[in-house]
N, C-alpha and C positions, 0 to 999 in steps of 0.2 A: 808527102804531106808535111807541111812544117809545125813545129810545133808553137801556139801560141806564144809561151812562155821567152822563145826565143826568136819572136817578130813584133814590131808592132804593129799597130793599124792599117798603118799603109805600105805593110809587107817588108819593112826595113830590118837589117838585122839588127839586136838588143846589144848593149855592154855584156857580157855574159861573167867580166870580175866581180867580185865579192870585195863591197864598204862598210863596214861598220858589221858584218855578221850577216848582210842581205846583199842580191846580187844590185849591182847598181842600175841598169836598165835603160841607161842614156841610149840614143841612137848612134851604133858601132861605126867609126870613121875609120881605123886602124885596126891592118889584121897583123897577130901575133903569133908565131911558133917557137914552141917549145918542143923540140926535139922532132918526134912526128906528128903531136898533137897539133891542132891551130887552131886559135880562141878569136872572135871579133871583140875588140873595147873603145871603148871613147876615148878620146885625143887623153882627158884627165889622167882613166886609168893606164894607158900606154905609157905616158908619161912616167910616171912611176916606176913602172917594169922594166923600161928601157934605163933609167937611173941604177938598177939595179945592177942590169945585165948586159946593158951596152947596146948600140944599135943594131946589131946585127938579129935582133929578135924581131924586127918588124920586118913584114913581109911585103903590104902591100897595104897602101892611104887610098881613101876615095873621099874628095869633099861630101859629098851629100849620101855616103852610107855605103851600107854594102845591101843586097837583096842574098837571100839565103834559101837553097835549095836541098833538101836532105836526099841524100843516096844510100839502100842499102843494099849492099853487095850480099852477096850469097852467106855468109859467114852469119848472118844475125845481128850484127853492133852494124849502127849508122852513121855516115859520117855526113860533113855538111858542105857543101861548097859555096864559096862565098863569091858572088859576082859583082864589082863595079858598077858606081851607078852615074857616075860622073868626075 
């Protein structure tokens, strides 16, 4: 079950970064990892992060978004996987 907060309407994954003190919400072109976690963001916020941290933090682009599928394994904490949409 996904959760609203992080799809939109038409099932896309969200920006899930934080602008201005609220998440930003754009529709996620760009997935990013940070160690073992992995975030979807918009070209804008990627941008940024990759300025910070160098290319090697982007994982994997889709022009027209990501679709997002939550899994929760046995442990309790859910993680999300992010599928290609184009």
């Amino acid at each position: 079950m996904e959760r609203i907060s992080h799809t939109t309407k038409t099932g896309k994954a969200k920006c899930l970064a934080y602008r201005n003190g609220k998440r930003c919400g754009r529709v996620a072109t760009v997935e990013v990892v940070c160690g073992t976690h992995r975030q979807t963001m918009c070209r804008e916020c990627a941008d940024a992060i990759v300025e910070q941290h160098g290319s090697k933090v982007v994982r994997q682009e889709s022009r027209k978004g990501f679709t997002v599928r939550n899994a929760a394994p046995f442990s309790g904490m859910v993680s999300r996987e992010y599928k290609r949409r184009g």
